[in-house]
Steps between C-alpha positions, in 0.01 A plus 500: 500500500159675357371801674147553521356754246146633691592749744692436785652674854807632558597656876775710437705686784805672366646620124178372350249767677316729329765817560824289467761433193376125434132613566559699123704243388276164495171626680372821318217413264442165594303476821147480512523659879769587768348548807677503881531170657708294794681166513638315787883527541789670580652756295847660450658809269864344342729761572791441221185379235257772550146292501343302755445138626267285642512209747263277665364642748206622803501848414288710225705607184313745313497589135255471174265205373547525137236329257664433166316528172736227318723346780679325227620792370679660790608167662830459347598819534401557888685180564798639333486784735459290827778261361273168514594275258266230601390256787817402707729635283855554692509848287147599659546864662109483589251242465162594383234352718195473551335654797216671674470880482256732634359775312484787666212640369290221516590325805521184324818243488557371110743257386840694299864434397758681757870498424681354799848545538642154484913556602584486839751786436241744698701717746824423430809695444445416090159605510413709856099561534318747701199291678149743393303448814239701360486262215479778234771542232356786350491654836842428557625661124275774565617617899853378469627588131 
């Protein structure tokens, strides 16, 4: 599948913030702008895997809009991370969609990819969760680790 090459929006919400191990890792360099923004959702912290998820949802999830210089040059390698092999594929951790997002520092709702978490292994004994009501991961890592 081709990726676009002109600059496009990322919302990122857990490992890939500015701060975090797969911010340095994929991110660093290659944004354009990273500013605070909100999704719609619900979000949980993976206890045995150490990063968060996301799920449909009514609440706010909050995290970074990132605007990529060369989105086909990160693509591969943030999908890698999330585990998303492509649309409907059965080996799909996440599925990036598209979705709005509001930046937080202009008010205004733009379209960007969001990893979901696809599995329906959320809260089980294999894979407990802790529900983030607050709908912050980095407030989470930062009061509770």
């Amino acid at each position: 599948m081709k990726e676009p090459t002109a600059p496009q929006k990322m919302f990122v919400y857990g490992t890939l913030m500015r701060g975090f191990y797969n911010y340095e890792k994929a991110l660093a360099g290659q944004e354009i702008s990273m500013v605070p923004a909100r999704t719609r959702g619900r979000v949980w912290h993976m206890t045995n895997r150490g990063y968060p998820a996301i799920q449909a949802g009514d609440g706010w999830v909050y995290g970074e809009l990132v605007t990529l210089k060369d989105f086909a040059a990160v693509i591969d390698l943030m999908d890698e991370i999330e585990g998303y092999h492509g649309p409907d594929d059965p080996r799909n951790e996440y599925a990036r969609l598209l979705a709005p997002v509001e930046n937080l520092e202009t008010g205004q709702m733009e379209q960007a990819y969001v990893y979901h978490y696809v599995r329906d292994d959320l809260g089980t004994p294999e894979n407990p969760a802790i529900e983030l009501p607050h709908g912050s991961w980095r407030k989470f890592m930062e009061e509770e680790h």
